[in-house]
C-alpha positions in Angstrom: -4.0 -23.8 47.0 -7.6 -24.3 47.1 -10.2 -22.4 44.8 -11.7 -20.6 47.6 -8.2 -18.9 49.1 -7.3 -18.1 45.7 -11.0 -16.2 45.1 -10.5 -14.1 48.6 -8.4 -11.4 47.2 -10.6 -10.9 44.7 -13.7 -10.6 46.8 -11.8 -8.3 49.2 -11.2 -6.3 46.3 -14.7 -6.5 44.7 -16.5 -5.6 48.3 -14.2 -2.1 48.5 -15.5 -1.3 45.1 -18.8 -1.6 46.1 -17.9 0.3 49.4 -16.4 3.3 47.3 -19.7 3.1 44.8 -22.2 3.3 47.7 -20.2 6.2 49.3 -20.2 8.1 45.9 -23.7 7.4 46.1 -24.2 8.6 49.4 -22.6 12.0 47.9 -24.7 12.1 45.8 -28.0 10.9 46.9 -29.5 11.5 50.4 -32.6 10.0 51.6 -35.0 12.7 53.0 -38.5 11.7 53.8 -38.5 8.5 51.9 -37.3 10.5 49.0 -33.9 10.2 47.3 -32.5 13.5 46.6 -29.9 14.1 43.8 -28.0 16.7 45.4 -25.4 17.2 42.5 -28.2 17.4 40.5 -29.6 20.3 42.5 -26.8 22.0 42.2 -26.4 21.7 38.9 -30.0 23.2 38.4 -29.9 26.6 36.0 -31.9 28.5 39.2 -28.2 28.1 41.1 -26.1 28.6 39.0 -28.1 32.5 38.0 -28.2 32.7 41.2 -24.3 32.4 42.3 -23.9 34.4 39.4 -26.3 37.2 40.8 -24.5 37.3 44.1 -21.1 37.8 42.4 -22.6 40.8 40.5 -24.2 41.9 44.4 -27.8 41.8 42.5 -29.3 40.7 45.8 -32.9 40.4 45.0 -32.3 38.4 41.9 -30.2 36.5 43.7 -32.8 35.7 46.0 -35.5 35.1 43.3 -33.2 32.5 42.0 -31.9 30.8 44.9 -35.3 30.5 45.9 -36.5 28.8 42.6 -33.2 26.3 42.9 -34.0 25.4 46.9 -37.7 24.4 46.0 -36.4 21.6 43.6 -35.6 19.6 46.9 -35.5 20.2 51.0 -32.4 19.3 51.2 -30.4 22.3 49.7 -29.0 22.9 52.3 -26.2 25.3 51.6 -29.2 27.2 49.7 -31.1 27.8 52.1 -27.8 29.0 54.6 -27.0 31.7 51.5 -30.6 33.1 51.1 -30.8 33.4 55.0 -27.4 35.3 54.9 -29.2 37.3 51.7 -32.4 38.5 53.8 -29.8 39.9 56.6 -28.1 41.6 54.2 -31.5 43.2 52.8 -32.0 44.2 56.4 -34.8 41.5 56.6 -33.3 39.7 59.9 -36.4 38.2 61.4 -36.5 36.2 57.6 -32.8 35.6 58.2 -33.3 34.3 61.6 -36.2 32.1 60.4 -34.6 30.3 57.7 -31.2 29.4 60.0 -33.1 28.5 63.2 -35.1 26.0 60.8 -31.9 24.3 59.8 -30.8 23.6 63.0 -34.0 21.4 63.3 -32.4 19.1 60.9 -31.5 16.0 62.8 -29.0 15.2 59.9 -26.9 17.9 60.2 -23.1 16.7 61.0 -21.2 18.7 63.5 -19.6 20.9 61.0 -22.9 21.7 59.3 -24.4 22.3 62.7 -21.5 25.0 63.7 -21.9 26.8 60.2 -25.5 27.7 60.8 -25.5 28.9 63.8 -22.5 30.7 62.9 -25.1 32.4 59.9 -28.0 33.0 63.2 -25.1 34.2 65.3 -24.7 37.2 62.4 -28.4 37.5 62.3 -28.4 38.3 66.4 -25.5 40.1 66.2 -27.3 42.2 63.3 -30.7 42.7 64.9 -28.6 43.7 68.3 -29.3 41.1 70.3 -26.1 41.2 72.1 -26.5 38.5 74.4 -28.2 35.9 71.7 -25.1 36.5 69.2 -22.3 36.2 72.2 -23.8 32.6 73.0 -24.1 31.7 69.6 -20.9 32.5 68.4 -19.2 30.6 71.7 -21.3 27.8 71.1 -20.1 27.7 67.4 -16.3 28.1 68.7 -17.0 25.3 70.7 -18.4 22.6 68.3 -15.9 23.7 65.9 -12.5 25.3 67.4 -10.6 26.9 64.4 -13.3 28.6 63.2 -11.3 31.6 62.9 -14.2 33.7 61.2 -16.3 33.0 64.7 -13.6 33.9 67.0 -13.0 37.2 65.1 -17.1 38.2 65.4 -16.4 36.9 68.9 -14.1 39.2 69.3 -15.5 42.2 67.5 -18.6 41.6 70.1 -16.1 42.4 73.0 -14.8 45.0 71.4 -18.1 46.7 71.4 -19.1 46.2 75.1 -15.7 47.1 75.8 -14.9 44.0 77.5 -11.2 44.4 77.0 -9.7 41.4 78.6 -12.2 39.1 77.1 -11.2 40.5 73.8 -7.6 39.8 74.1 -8.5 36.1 75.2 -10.4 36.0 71.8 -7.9 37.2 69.9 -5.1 35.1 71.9 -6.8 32.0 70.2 -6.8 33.6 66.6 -2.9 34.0 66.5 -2.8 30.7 67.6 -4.7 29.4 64.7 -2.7 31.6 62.6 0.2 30.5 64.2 2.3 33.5 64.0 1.7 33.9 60.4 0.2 37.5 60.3 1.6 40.4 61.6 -1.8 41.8 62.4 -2.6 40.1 65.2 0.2 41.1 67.3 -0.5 44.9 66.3 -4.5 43.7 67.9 -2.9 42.2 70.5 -1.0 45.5 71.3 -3.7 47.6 71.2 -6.3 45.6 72.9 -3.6 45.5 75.7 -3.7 48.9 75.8 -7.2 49.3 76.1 -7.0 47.3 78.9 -4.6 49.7 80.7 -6.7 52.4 80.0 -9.6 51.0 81.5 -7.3 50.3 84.5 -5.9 54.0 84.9 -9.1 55.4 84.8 -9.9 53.2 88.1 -7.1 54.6 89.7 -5.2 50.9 89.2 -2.2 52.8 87.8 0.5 49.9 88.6 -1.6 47.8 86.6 -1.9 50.1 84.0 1.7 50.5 83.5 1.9 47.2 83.1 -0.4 46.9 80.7 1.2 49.4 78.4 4.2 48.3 78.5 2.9 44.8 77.6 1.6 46.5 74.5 4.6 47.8 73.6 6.4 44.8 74.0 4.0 42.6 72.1 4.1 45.2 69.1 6.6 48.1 69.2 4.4 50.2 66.6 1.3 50.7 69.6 1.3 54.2 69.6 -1.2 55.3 72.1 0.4 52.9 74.5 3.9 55.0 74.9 1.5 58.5 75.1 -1.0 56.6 77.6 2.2 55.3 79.9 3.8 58.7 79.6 1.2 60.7 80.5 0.8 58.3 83.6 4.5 58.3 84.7 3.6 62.3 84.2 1.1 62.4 86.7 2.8 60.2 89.2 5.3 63.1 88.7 7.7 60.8 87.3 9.0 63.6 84.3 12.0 61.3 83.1 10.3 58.1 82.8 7.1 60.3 81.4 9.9 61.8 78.9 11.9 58.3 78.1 8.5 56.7 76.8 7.3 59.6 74.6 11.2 59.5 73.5 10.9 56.2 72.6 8.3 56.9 70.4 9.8 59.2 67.8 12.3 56.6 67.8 10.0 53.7 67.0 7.2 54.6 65.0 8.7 58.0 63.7 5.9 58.6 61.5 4.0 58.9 64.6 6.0 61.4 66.1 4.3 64.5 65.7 2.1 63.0 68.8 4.5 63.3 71.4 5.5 67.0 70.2 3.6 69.2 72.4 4.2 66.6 75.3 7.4 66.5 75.0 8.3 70.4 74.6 6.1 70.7 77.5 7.7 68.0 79.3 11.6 69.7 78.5 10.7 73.0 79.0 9.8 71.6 82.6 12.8 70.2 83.3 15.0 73.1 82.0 16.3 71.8 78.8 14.5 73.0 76.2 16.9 72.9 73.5 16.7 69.0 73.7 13.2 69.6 71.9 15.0 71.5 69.1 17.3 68.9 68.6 14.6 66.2 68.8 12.9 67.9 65.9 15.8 68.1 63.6 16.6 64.7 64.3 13.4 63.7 63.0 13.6 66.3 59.9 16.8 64.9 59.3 15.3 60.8 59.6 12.5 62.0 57.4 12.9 65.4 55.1 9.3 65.5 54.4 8.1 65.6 57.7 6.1 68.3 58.0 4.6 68.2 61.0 8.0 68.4 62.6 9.3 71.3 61.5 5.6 72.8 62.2 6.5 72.2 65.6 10.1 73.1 65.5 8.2 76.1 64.3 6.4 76.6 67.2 8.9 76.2 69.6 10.8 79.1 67.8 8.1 81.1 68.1 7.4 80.9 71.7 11.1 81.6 71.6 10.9 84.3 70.4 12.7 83.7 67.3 9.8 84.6 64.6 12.1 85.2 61.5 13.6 81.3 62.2 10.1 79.8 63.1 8.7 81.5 59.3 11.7 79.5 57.7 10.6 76.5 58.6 7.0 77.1 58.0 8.4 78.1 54.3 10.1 74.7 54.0 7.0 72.7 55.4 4.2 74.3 53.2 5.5 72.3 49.9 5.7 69.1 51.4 1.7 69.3 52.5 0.2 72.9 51.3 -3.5 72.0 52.6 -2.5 71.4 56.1 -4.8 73.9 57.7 -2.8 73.8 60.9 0.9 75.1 58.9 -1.0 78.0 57.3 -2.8 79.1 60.8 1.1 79.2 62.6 2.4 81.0 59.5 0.2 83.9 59.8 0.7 83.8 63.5 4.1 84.0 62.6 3.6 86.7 60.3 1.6 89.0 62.6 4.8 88.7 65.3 6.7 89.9 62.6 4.3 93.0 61.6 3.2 91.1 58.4 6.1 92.8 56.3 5.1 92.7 53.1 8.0 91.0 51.0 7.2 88.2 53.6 3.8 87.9 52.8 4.1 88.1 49.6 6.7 85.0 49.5 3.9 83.0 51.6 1.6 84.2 49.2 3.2 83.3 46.4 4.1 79.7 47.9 0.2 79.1 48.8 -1.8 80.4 46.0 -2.8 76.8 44.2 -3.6 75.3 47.9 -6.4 73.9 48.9 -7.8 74.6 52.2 -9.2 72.3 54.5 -9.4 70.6 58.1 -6.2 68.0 58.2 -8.2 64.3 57.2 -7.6 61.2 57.7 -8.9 58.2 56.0 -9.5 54.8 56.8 -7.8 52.0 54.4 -9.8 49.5 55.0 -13.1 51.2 54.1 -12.4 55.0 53.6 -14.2 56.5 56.5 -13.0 59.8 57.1 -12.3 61.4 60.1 -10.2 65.0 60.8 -9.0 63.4 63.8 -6.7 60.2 63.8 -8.3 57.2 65.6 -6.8 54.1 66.7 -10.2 51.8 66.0 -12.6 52.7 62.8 -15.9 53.6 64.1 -17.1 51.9 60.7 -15.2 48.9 60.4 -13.6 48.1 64.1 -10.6 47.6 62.5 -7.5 48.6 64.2 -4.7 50.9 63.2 -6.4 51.7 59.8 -6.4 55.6 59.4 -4.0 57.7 57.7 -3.0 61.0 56.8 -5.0 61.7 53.4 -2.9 64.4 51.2 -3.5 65.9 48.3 -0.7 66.2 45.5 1.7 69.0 45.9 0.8 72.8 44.2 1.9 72.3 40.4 4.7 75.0 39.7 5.3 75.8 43.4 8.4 77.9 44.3 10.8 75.9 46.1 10.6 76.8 49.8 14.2 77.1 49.6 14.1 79.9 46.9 11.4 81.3 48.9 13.3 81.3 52.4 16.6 82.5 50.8 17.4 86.0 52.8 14.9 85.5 55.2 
């Protein structure tokens, strides 16, 4: 074996050492404008490290002050100068914003991936400024160069949202389940409901066959889409279609139960149409009996005794409902109702009395979880956030030392 063959592993071996040595250089240092730039070193300067430290306490302008004093140590902080853009939006200084990213797109050095990240940041600036247009172009552009950028496609999507361009929405938000590949449940409760704006938008052009389908399309992708079973309903009801119109707002109570109470007066309507009232009745206690602390159904199991003409039951279950929410305006407005059909009779009174004296009274509100706007009315999309499906009931604790509504209701 001659000298040479034997030396030829070892030079293969030597020459990928010096290829892994000049790579970690390359890491390290970058050329820029004939200068070599120690980019660990820059980030390793005190001026970033404050300033990350700043941001994490959400002291912005010292943040800033800092950040600024780290990216003047070299032009090639890149990732600097992307967070102090995304700082001056967040001050509300967007032009400044806007500045600072379209000057890094100049950068003939940026990779691909670098490229998509900062025109994801001037996408946020346009979107921010409201320069609609700008930010849908940007944000599809950054899509594009990179395609599982999932935060893109959900600003992408937000956009939509916002113009209400339903179906392009839903095409959005078809390609972030894919790259989440079934793993959250939230985005088949979006799908669901962007679905069902989508048949909204179709019923109010008169495209009611298209609307139907769309509905039941968001039920099917997510049983828990709540307006879509009121929205079909109340189309089947005015193509006079009372069974299928009752069947859907059935389905309902049976599916999202919690969501019941919205298909109450629709559905008592809807039976007293069709000369079976008493199926509402037994709709309602099937629902107490599901959920004891429903309130809101015996409220309307209330109601429906009322109109009955059956006051003495209907203040029973007004009685019973009071402790399991005693600041729901609406349950104290149908028990004096009650109370005045049955000629306010004082021991009566005084038992309703005695039940609500530690309540608080206020409009019913609802809360969203995601960043507590409030609202007295429950909506399906936060006018705040843009989330979906966010708000819920907000109670209050129970009356300390309450009577029992049972105690109260005996010998009524």
């Amino acid at each position: 074996m001659s000298i040479t063959s034997q030396l030829y592993p070892v030079a293969v071996l030597l020459a990928l050492l010096l290829g892994l040595a000049v790579g970690k250089a390359w890491e390290r240092y970058k050329l820029r404008d004939g200068r070599w730039i120690d980019r660990r070193r820059l980030r390793e300067t005190p001026h970033y490290m404050l300033g990350l430290n700043f941001l994490v306490d959400n002291q912005v302008d010292q943040a800033i002050e800092e950040l600024t004093q780290a990216a003047s140590t070299g032009s090639d902080a890149l990732e600097i100068q992307m967070i102090l853009g995304n700082l001056y939006r967040q001050k509300g200084q967007v032009g400044r914003a806007t500045s600072v990213h379209q000057a890094l797109l100049q950068r003939p050095d940026l990779t691909t991936l670098e490229h998509a990240y900062v025109l994801l940041c001037l996408a946020l600036d346009f979107r921010h400024a409201g320069f609609i247009d700008r930010a849908l172009e940007a944000f599809q552009e950054v899509v594009r160069l990179d395609p599982e950028n999932r935060y893109a496609y959900v600003n992408l999507q937000k956009l939509y949202e916002e113009q209400h361009q339903w179906p392009e929405a839903l095409q959005v938000r078809e390609q972030i389940a894919r790259i989440d590949n079934g793993r959250l449940p939230e985005d088949q409760q979006i799908l669901g409901f962007l679905r069902n704006e989508i048949g909204a938008a179709q019923a109010r052009t008169g495209n009611t066959a298209a609307a139907a389908r769309a509905f039941s399309a968001a039920i099917d992708v997510d049983s828990g889409t709540v307006p879509a079973y009121l929205n079909l309903g109340d189309l089947r009801e005015g193509e006079r279609q009372l069974p299928a119109a009752i069947a859907a707002w059935e389905r309902l109570t049976d599916e999202v139960p919690d969501r019941a109470y919205l298909a109450f007066d629709r559905l008592d309507r809807a039976y007293r149409v069709s000369g079976t009232p008493h199926r509402f009745a037994e709709l309602c206690e099937r629902v107490i009996a599901r959920n004891p602390q429903d309130w809101r159904a015996r409220l309307a199991l209330a109601r429906h005794r009322e109109a009955a003409g059956q006051a003495q039951a209907a203040f029973g279950l007004l009685l019973d409902a009071l402790p399991h929410n005693p600041h729901a305006l609406a349950l104290h407005q149908a028990t004096w109702q009650v109370l005045s059909a049955l000629g306010f009779a004082p021991d009566l009174v005084r038992r309703y009395m005695d039940l609500s004296r530690d309540a608080v009274f206020y409009l019913d509100p609802h809360v969203c979880r995601r960043c507590r706007y409030r609202s007295t009315e429950l909506l399906w999309q936060c006018p705040q956030c843009h989330e979906w499906n966010t708000f819920v009931e907000e109670r209050m604790a129970p009356a300390k030392d309450t009577v029992s509504a049972d105690a109260l209701t005996e010998g009524t």
